[in-house]
N, C-alpha and C positions, 0 to 999 in steps of 0.2 A: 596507603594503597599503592600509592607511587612506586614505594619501597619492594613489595611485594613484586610488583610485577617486572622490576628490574633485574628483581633477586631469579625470577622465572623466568628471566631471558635466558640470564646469562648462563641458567644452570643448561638452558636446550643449546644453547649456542657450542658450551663446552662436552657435552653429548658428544654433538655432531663432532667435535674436532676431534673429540678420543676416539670414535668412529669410526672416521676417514681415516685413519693412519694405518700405511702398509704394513703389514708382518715382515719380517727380515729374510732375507732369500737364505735358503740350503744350495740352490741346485742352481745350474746357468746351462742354457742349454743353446746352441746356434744351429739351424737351419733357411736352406733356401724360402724367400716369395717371391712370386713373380710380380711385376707393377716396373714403371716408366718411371715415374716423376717426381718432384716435392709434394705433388699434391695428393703422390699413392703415398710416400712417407707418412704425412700425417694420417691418411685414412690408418694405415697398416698397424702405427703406432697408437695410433687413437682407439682401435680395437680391443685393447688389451690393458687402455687406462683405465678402468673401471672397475677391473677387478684384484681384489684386494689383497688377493695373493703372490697378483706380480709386482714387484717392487721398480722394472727398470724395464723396457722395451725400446730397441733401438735398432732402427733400419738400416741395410747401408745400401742405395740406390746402384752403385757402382757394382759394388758384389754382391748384390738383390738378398743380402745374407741378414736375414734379423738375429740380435743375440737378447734373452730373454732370463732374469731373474728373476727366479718364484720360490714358493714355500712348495715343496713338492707335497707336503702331505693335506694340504688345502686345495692343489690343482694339478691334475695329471698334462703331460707333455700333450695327449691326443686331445683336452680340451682348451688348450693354449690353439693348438693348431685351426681346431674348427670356430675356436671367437674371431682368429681370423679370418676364415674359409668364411664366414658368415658375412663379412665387410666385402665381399666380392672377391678377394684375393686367393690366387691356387699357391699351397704348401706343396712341401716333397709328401705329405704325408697326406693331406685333403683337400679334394678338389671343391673351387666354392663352388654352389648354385648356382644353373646358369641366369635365371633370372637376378640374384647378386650384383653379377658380372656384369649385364645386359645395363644394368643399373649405373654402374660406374661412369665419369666423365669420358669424353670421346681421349682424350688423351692418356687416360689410365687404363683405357684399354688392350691389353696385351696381346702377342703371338701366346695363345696358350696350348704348352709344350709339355709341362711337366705331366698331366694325366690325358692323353691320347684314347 
């Protein structure tokens, strides 16, 4: 019995790892977010972990410039933009929610510039 149910871990456990694992990027794309801090990096970044088509997201605070690796035929550029827009953060392309925004830490909160 023992046996069994080990043998039925391990088969859900290696499931989940084949899973989790990203597809391999075609396409890299960089555009502006707006945000302040390390702790918009990780929001901005953190938006975009979950799904499985991007393989790489990376902030740069300094030049508010994210560069993004995906499987382009799994995830369009315009739904890359709004999982962010969704996290509180304004793209060149999507403006978030203002309740999003409203949402954010006092420190993450931005001059928001980019959609007027």
């Amino acid at each position: 019995m023992k046996a069994i149910i080990l043998s039925i871990a391990i088969s859900i456990a290696m499931l989940f790892a084949c899973g989790s694992k990203k597809a391999e990027a075609d396409q890299v794309i960089s555009f502006k977010v707006t945000g302040n801090c390390d702790m918009c990096k990780k929001t901005i970044e953190g938006s975009l972990k979950d799904l499985n088509a991007v393989s790489s997201a990376v902030w740069n605070k300094e030049t508010k410039i994210i560069e993004v690796a995906y499987v382009s035929a799994e995830i369009s550029e315009v739904e890359i933009h709004n999982a962010i827009a969704r996290s509180g953060y304004d793209t060149e392309k999507v403006k978030a929610d203002d309740v999003a925004y409203e949402g954010l830490h006092s420190c993450c909160q931005y001059e928001r510039t980019l959609h007027n």
